[in-house]
C-alpha positions as CSV (number, residue, x, y, z in Angstrom):
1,X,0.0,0.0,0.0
2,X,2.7,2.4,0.8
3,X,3.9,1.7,-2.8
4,X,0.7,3.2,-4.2
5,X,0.4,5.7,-1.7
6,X,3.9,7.2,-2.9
7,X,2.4,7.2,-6.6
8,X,-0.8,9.1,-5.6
9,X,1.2,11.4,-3.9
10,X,3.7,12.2,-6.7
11,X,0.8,12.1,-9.3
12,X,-2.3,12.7,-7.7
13,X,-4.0,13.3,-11.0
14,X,-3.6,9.4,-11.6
15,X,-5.9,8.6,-8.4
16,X,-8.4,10.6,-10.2
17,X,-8.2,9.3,-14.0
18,X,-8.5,5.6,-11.9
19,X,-11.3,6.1,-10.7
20,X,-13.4,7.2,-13.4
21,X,-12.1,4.2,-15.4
22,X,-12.7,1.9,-13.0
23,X,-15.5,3.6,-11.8
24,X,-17.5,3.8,-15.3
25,X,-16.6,0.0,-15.6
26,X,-18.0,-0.8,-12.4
27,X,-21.5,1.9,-13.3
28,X,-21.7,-0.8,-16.7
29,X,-22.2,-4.3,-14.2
30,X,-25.7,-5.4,-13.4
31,X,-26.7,-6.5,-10.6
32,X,-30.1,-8.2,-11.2
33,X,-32.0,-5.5,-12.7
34,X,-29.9,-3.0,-10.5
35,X,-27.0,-0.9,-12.4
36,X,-24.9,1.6,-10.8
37,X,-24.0,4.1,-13.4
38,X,-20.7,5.5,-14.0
39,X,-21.3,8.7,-11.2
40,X,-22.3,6.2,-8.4
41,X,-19.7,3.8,-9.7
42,X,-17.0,6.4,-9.6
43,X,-17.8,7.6,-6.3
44,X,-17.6,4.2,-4.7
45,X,-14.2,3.3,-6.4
46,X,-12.9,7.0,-5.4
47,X,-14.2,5.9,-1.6
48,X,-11.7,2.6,-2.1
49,X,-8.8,4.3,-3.5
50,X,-9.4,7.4,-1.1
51,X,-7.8,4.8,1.4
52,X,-4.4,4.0,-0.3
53,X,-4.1,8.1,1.0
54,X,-4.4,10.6,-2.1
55,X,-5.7,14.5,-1.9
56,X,-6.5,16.4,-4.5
57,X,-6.5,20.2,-4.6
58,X,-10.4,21.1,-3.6
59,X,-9.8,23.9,-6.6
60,X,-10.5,21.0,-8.7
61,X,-13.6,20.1,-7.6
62,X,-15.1,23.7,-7.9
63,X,-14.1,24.0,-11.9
64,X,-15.4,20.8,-12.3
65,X,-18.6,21.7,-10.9
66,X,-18.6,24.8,-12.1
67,X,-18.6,23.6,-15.9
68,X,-21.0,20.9,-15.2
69,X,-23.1,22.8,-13.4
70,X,-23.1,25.9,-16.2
71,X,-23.1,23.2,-19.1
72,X,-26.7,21.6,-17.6
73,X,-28.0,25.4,-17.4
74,X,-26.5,26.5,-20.8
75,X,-28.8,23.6,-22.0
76,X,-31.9,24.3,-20.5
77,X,-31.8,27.9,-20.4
78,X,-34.6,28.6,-23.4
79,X,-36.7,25.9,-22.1
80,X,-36.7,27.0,-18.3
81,X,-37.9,30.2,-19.1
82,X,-40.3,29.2,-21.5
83,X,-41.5,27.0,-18.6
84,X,-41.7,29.2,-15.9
85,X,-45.6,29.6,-14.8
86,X,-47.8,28.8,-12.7
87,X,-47.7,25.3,-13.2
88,X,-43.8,25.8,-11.2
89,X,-45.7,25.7,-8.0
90,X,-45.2,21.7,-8.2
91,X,-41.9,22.1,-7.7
92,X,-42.2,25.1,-5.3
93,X,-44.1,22.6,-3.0
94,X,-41.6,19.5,-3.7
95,X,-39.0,21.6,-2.6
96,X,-40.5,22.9,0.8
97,X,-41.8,19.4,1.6
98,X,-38.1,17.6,0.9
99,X,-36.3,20.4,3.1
100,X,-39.1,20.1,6.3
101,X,-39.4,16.3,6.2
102,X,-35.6,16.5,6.3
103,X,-35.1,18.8,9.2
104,X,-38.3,16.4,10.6
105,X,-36.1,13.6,9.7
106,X,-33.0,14.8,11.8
107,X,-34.5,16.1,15.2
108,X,-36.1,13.1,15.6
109,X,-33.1,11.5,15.3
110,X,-31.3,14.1,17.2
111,X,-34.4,13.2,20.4
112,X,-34.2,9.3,20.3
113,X,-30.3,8.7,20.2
114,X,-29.1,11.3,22.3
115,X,-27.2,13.7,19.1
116,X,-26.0,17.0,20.4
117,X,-26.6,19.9,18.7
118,X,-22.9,19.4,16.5
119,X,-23.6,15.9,15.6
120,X,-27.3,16.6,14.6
121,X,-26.0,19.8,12.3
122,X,-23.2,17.2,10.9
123,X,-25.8,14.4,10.2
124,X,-28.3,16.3,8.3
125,X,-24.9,18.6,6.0
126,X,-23.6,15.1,5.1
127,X,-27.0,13.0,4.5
128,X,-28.2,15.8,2.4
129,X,-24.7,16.4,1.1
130,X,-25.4,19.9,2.0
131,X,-22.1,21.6,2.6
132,X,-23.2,25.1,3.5
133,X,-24.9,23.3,6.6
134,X,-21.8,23.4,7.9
135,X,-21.0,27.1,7.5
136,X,-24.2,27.9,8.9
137,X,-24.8,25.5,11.4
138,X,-21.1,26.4,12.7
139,X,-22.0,30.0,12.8
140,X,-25.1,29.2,14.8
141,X,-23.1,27.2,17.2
142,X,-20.7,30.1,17.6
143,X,-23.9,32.1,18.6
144,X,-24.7,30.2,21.5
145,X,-22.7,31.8,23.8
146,X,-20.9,28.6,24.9
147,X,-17.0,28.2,26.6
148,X,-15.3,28.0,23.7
149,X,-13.8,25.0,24.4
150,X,-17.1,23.8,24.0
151,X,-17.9,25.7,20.8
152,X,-14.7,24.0,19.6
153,X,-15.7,20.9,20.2
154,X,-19.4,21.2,19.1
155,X,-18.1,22.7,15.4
156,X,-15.6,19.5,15.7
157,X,-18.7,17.1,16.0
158,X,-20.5,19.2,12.5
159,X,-17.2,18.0,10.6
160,X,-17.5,13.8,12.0
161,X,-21.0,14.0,11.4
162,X,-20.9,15.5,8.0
163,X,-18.2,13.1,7.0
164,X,-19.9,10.1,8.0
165,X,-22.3,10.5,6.2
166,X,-22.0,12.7,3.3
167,X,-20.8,9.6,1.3
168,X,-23.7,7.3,1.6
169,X,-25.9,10.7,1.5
170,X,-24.6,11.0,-2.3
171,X,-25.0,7.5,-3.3
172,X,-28.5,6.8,-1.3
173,X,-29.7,10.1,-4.0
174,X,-28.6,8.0,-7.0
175,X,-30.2,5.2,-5.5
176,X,-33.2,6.3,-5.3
177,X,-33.5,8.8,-8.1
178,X,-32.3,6.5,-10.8
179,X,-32.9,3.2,-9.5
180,X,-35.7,3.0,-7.6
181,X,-37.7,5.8,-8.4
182,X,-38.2,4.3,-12.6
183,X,-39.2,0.6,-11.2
184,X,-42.0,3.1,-8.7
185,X,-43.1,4.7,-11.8
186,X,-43.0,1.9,-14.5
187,X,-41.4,4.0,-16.6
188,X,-37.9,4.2,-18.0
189,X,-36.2,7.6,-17.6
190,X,-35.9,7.2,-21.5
191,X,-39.0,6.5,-22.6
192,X,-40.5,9.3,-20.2
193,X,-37.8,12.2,-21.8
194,X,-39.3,10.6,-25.1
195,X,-42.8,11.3,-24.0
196,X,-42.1,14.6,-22.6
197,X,-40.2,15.8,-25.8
198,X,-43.2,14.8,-28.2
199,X,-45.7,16.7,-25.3
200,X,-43.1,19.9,-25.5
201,X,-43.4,19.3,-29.4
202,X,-46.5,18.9,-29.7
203,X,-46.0,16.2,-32.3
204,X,-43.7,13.1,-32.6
205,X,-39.9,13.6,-31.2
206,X,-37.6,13.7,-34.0
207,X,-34.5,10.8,-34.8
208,X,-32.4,9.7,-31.9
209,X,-28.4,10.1,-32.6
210,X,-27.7,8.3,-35.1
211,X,-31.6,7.5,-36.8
212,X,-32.8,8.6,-39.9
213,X,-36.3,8.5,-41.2
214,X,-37.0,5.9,-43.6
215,X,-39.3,8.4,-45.3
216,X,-37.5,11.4,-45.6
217,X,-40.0,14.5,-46.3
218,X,-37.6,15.7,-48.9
219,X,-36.5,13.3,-51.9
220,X,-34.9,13.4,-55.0
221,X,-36.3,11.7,-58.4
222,X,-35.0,11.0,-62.1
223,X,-38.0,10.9,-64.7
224,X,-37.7,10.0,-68.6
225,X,-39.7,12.8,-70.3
226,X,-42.4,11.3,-72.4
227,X,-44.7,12.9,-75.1
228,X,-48.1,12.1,-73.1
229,X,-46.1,13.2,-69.7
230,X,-44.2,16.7,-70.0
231,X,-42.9,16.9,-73.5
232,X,-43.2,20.1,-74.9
233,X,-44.5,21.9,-71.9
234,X,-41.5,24.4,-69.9
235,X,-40.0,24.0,-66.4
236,X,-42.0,26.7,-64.9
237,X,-45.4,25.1,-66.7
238,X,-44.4,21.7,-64.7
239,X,-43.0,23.0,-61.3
240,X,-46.8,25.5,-61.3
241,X,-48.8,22.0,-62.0
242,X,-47.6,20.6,-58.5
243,X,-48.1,23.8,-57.4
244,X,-44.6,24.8,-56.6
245,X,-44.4,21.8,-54.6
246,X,-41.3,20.1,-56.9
247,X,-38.1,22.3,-58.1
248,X,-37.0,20.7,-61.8
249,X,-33.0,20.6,-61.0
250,X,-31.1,19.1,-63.7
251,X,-31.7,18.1,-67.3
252,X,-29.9,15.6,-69.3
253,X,-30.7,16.1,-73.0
254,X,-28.7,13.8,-75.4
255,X,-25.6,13.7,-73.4
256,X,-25.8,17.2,-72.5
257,X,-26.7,19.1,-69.6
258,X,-29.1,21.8,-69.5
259,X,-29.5,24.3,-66.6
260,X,-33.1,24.4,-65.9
261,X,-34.6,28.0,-66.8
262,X,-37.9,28.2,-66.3
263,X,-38.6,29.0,-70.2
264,X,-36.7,25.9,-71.4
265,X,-39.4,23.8,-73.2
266,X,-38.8,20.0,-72.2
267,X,-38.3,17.7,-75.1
268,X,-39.2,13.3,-75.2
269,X,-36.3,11.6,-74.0
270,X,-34.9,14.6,-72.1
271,X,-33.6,12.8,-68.3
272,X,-34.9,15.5,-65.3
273,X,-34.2,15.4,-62.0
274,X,-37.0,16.9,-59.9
275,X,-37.0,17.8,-56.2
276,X,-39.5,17.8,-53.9
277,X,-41.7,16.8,-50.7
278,X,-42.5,13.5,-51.0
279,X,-46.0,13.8,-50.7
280,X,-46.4,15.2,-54.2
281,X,-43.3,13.6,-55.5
282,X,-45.2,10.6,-55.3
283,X,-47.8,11.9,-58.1
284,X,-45.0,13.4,-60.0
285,X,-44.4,10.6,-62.4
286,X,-47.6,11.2,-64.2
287,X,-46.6,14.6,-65.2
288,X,-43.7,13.6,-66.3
289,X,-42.9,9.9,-67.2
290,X,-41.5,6.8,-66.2
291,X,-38.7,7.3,-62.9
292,X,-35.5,5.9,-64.3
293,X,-32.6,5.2,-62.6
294,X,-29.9,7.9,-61.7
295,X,-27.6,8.4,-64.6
296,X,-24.6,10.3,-65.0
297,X,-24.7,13.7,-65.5
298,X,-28.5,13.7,-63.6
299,X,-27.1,14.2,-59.8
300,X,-27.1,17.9,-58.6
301,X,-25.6,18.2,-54.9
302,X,-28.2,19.7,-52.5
303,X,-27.4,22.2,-49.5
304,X,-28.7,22.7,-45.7
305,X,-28.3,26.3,-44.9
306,X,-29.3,27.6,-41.7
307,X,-30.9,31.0,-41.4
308,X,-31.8,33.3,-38.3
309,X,-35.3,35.3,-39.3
310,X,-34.9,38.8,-39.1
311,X,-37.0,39.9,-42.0
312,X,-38.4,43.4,-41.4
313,X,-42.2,44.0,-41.2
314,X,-42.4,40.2,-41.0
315,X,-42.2,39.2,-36.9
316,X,-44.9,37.3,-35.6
317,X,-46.5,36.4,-39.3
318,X,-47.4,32.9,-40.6
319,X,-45.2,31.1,-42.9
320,X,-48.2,31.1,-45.4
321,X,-48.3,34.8,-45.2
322,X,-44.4,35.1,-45.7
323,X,-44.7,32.8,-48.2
324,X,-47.4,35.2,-49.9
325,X,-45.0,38.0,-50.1
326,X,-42.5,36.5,-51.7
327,X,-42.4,36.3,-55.9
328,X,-42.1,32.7,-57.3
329,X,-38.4,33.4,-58.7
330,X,-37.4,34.4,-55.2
331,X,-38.9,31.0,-53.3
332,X,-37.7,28.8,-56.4
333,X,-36.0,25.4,-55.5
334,X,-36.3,26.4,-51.9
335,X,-37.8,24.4,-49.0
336,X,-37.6,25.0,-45.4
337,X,-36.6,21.4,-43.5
338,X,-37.3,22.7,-40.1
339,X,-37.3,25.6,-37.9
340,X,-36.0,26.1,-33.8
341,X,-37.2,28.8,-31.5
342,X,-34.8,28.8,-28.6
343,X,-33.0,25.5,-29.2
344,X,-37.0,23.7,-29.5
345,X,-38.6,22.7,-32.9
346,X,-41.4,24.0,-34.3
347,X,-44.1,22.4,-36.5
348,X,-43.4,23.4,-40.1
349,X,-46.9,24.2,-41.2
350,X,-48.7,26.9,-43.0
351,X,-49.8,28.2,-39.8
352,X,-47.0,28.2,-37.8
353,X,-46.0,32.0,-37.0
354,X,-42.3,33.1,-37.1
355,X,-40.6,35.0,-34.9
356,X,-37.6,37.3,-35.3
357,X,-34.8,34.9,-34.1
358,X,-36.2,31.7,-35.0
359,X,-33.4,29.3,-36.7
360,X,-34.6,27.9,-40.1
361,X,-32.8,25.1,-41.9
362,X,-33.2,25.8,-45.6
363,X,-33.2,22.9,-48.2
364,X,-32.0,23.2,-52.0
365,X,-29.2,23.6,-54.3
366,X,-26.4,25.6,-52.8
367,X,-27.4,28.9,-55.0
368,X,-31.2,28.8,-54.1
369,X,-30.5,28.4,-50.2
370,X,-28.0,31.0,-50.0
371,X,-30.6,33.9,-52.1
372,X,-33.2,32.0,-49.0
373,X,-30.8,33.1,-45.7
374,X,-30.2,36.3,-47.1
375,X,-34.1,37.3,-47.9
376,X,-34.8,35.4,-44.4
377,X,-31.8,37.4,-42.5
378,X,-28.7,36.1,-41.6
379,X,-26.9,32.6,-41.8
380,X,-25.7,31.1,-39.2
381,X,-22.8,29.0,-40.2
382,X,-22.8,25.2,-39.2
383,X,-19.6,25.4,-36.4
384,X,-17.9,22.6,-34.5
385,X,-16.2,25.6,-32.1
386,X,-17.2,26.8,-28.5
387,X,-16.7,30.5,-28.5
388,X,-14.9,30.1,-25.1
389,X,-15.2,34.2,-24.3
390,X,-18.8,33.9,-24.1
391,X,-18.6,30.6,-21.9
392,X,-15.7,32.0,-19.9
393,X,-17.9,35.3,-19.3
394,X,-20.6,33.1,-18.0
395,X,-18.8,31.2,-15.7
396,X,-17.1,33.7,-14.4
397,X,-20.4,35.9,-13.8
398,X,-22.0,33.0,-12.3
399,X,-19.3,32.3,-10.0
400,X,-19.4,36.0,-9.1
401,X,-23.0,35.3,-8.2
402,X,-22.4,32.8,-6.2
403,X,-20.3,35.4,-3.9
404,X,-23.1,37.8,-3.0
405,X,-24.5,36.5,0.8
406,X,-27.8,38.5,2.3
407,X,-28.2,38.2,5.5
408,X,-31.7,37.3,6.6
409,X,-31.7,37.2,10.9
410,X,-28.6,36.8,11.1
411,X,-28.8,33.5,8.7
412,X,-26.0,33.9,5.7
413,X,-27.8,33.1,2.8
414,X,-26.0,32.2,-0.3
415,X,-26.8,30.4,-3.6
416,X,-22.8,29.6,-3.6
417,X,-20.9,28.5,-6.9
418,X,-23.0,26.1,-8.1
419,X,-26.1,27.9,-7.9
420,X,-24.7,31.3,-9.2
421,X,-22.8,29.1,-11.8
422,X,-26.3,27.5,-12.9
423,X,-28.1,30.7,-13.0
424,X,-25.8,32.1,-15.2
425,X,-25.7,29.2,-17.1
426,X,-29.5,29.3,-17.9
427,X,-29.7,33.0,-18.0
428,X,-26.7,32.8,-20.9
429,X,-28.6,29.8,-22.7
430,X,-31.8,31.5,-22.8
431,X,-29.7,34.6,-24.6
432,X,-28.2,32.2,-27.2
433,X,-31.4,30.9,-28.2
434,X,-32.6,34.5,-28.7
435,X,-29.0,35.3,-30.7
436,X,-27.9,32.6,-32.1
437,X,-25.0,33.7,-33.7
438,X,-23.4,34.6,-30.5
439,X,-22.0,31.7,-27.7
440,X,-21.6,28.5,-29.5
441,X,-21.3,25.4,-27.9
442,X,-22.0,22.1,-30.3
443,X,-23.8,19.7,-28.5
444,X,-20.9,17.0,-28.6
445,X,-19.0,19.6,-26.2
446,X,-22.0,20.9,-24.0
447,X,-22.4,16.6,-23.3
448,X,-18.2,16.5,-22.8
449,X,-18.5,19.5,-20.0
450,X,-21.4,17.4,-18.5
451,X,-20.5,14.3,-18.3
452,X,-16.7,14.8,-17.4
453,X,-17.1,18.0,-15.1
454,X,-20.0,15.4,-13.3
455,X,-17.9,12.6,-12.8
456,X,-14.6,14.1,-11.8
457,X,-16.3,16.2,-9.1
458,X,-17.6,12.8,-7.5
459,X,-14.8,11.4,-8.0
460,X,-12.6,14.0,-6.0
461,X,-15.3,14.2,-3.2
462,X,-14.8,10.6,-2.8
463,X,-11.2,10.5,-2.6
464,X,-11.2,13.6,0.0
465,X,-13.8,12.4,2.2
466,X,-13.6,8.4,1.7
467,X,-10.6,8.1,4.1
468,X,-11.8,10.6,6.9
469,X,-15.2,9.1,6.4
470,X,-13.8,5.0,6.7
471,X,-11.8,6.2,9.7
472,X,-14.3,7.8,11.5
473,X,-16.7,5.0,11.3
474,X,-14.5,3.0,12.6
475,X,-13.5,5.2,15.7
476,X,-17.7,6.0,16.8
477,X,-19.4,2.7,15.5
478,X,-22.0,2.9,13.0
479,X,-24.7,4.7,14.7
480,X,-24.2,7.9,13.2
481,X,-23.8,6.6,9.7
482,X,-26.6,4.3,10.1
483,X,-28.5,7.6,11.3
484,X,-27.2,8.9,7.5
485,X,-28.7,6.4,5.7
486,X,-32.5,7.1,7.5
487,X,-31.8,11.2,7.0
488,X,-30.7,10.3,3.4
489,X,-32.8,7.9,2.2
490,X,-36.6,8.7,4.1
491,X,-37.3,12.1,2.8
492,X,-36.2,10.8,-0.3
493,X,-38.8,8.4,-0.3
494,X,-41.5,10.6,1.3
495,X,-41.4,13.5,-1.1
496,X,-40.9,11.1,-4.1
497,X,-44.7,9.6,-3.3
498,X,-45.5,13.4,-2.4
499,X,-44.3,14.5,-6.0
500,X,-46.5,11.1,-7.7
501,X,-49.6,11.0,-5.8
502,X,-50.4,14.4,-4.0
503,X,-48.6,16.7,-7.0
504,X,-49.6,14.1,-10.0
505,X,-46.6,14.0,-11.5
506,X,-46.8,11.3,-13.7
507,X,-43.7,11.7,-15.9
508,X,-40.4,10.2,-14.3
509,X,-38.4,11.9,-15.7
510,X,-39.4,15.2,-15.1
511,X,-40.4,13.9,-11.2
512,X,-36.5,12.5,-10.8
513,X,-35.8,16.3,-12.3
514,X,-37.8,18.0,-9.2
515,X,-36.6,14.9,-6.8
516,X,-32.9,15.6,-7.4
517,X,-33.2,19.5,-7.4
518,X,-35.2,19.4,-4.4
519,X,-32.1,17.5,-2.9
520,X,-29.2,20.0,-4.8
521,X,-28.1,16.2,-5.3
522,X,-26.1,16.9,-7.9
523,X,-24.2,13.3,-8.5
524,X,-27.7,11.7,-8.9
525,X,-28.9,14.6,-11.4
526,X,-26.3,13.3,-13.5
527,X,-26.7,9.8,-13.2
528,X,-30.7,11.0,-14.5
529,X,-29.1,13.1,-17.4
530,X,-27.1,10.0,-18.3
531,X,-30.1,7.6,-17.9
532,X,-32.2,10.1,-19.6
533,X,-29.8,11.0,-22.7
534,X,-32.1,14.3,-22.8
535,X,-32.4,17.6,-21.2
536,X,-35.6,17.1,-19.9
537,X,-35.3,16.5,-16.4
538,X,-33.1,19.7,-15.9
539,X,-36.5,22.2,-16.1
540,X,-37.8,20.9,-13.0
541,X,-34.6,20.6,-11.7
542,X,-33.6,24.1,-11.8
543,X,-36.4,25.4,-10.5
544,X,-36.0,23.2,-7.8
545,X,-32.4,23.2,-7.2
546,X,-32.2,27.4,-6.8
547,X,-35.1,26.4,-4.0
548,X,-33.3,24.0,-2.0
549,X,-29.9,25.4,-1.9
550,X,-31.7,28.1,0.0
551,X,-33.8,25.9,2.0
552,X,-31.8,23.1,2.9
553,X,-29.1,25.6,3.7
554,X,-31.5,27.2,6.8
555,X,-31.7,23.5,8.1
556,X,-28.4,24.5,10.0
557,X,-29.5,27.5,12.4
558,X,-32.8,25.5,12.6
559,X,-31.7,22.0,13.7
560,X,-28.9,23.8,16.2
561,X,-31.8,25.9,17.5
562,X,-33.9,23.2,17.8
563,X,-32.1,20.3,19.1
């Protein structure tokens, strides 16, 4: 042991990097129908190798939290303020019912075994993995007026408590968010993200990574030009029959290629490529003639362009009205694929009003969708670059946030790093979706900061408490962390059948969203994320989350006032 104990000292970093590896292998094992996940695996393998003796620098827990944290709201930002109504008083009430069945939770402990007023503040910091508890619940105990030899040793018995317990505290969360609280529900944190994206949508979700549609809306077709089909009629005369529906791209005649003006008069033989929503391509052929297969000299390359809508004198009109005001030479060849307002799709129907802002993905050859985006506005070029001043400016605002402390009789009240972090993190999302070309994050690198900031936070508060936490058990017995696991695990429990049958949630995803926030138990919000492989859960959650870091961070005064 001393061996590996010299390595984690000279290379701390290593410790780490272990235990996500192992960690993340151990998340992938079943158990029965029980699987860990790679943030409670982690933290369990950090816990082991925490005892071979390794620290790491607490500054590396904050900036991993920090970019989690502002990732998760970065995300959710347009949706969470879209969201905000009165229907939030759900999570309002989930969050006041976790925090008093928790302080219920720990002076009844505190009564029947005897906990003084240190131990009682430790239990309930480190079973709801609360660390502000232990400011405040400090500062209440230095308000006491006690010797201060006892003061000492009171603040002394905060710190066993807390780390007691604060391990199983963030593993009981994951337990029960993502384990226990799908098999409740019948539902699969999945298929419920599914179901609230097509209720958000208010139509089918689109493809999953990596899915395509086996009937794409758009579609290309090669027709031989017959005399009873389109011979001798133009390309404008065809492309008006369908009613602007199909674009005539290409045309083969004789081994030569034609650019399609709309006055070229199509001959028998001639090979035309026509574009088109599928719908009326399907009808196409008997305007035309037979479909043939591709030939050389047929294929055009087609273009996705993506526009942001500023037209003047055109904000909140329907597409059907835009589309009115716009010659035929102007819309020629061009079809719109989808829209986003805010990050969220819309419907692309004839009714469906566009807003200054609004992303729409343009479809056509590369000289059609460019004239589009600059009638439309803007484009807004496809980018695989974070613009890191905008994130950085985020952060550090958020962070800055997080300073600020009101004091409310004489209770510090803060919403600390990670709430300041998160604010600004949904705050700078929700401005994105309204300016898109401003603070770009791909999605591939908004998942990266999630899933890597998540993991390597647990990870470090494992390592740093896992010793101090083993030791300590085995110096006081396991009353106290036995005492951990009620505090942690009951209003857990409680408000989760609070949240299903009192509340009616009946998503689980967006209930294990409002569970975890109501707990600011971060580790098992991403172990939902990663079961959910969506941002849904994170609306409740944020609403949620700003609530209990408030809440849960009173319990400290209260339960040393109280006990």
């Amino acid at each position: 042991m001393e061996w590996l104990h010299d390595i984690f000292r000279k290379s701390p970093e290593s410790a780490l990097f272990l235990s996500l590896a192992a960690g993340y292998l151990l998340g992938q094992i079943r158990f029965g129908k029980f699987q860990l996940g790679g943030v409670g695996g982690s933290l369990i393998v950090a816990v082991i190798v925490s005892q071979a003796g390794v620290q790491i620098d607490n500054g590396v827990k904050s900036v991993m939290f920090a970019i989690f944290i502002y990732a998760v709201g970065y995300d959710s930002g347009p949706q969470f303020f879209n969201s905000i109504n009165r229907r939030t008083l759900r999570e309002i009430a989930m969050a006041v019912f976790l925090a008093a069945t928790a302080l219920a939770s720990v002076l009844i402990c505190a009564k029947l075994f005897g906990l003084n007023k240190g131990l009682a503040a430790g239990l309930a910091g480190g079973a709801l993995t609360q660390s502000a508890i232990i400011g405040t619940a400090g500062d209440a105990i230095a308000r006491l007026g006690l010797p201060a030899a006892e003061t000492k040793a009171l603040q002394a018995d905060v710190a066993v408590a807390y780390a007691v317990t604060y391990v199983f505290g963030s593993l009981g969360a994951i337990i029960v968010c993502v384990n226990i609280l799908p098999k409740f529900m019948g539902q699969s944190l999945r298929q419920a993200s599914i179901d609230a994206e097509k209720a958000l949508a208010g139509s089918a979700a689109g493809p999953a990574p990596g899915q395509i549609p086996a009937l794409p809306e758009l579609v290309g077709r090669t027709y031989r030009v017959t005399r009873d089909g389109a011979a001798g009629r133009t390309v404008a005369h065809i492309e008006v029959d369908d009613g602007d529906m199909i674009t005539v791209e290409r045309i083969r005649r004789g081994g030569r290629v034609l650019e399609p003006e709309a006055d070229i008069v199509l001959e028998a033989g001639d090979i035309v490529l026509v574009v088109g929503r599928r719908e009326v391509m399907v009808g196409a052929a008997a305007h035309i003639g037979e479909e043939v297969a591709d030939a050389d000299g047929s294929s055009v390359v087609m273009q996705k362009r993506q526009g942001v809508f500023t037209k003047r004198g055109t904000n909140h009109v329907s597409i059907a009205q835009v589309r009115a005001t716009v010659d035929r030479d102007m819309r020629h060849g061009v079809y719109i694929r989808s829209i986003a307002r805010a990050g969220h799709p819309l419907p692309v129907l004839p009714e469906t009003r566009l807003e200054h802002g609004d992303v729409i993905t343009f479809y056509g050859s590369p000289r059609d969708t460019k004239r589009a985006v600059d009638a439309a506005g803007y484009e807004l070029p496809y980018t695989d670059k974070t613009d890191f001043i905008y994130m950085g400016v985020g952060i550090v605002l958020g962070l800055l946030i997080g300073l600020i402390v009101v004091d409310i009789g004489g209770v510090p009240l803060t919403l600390g790093s990670g709430g300041g972090c998160l604010l600004a993190g949904l705050l700078f999302g929700w401005m994105r979706g309204k300016h898109p070309m401003y603070g770009v994050m791909p999605p591939a690198a908004s998942q990266l900061l999630k899933d890597f900031g998540l993991a390597a936070f647990v990870a470090v508060v494992g390592l740093n408490s896992g010793l101090q936490a083993v030791a300590t058990v085995k110096q006081s017995g396991l009353t106290i962390f036995l005492l951990g696991v009620f505090v942690t695990l009951f209003p857990l429990v409680l408000t989760m059948l609070f949240g299903r049958y009192v509340l009616r949630y009946d998503n689980a995803a967006l209930l294990a969203g409002a569970l975890t926030g109501s707990r600011s138990a971060n580790p098992a919000f991403g172990g939902v994320l990663d079961k959910a492989e969506s941002a849904v859960p994170t609306v409740p959650f944020a609403i949620t989350y700003a609530l209990a870091n408030v809440l849960l961070t009173l319990l400290g005064p209260l339960v040393v006032g109280l006990t």
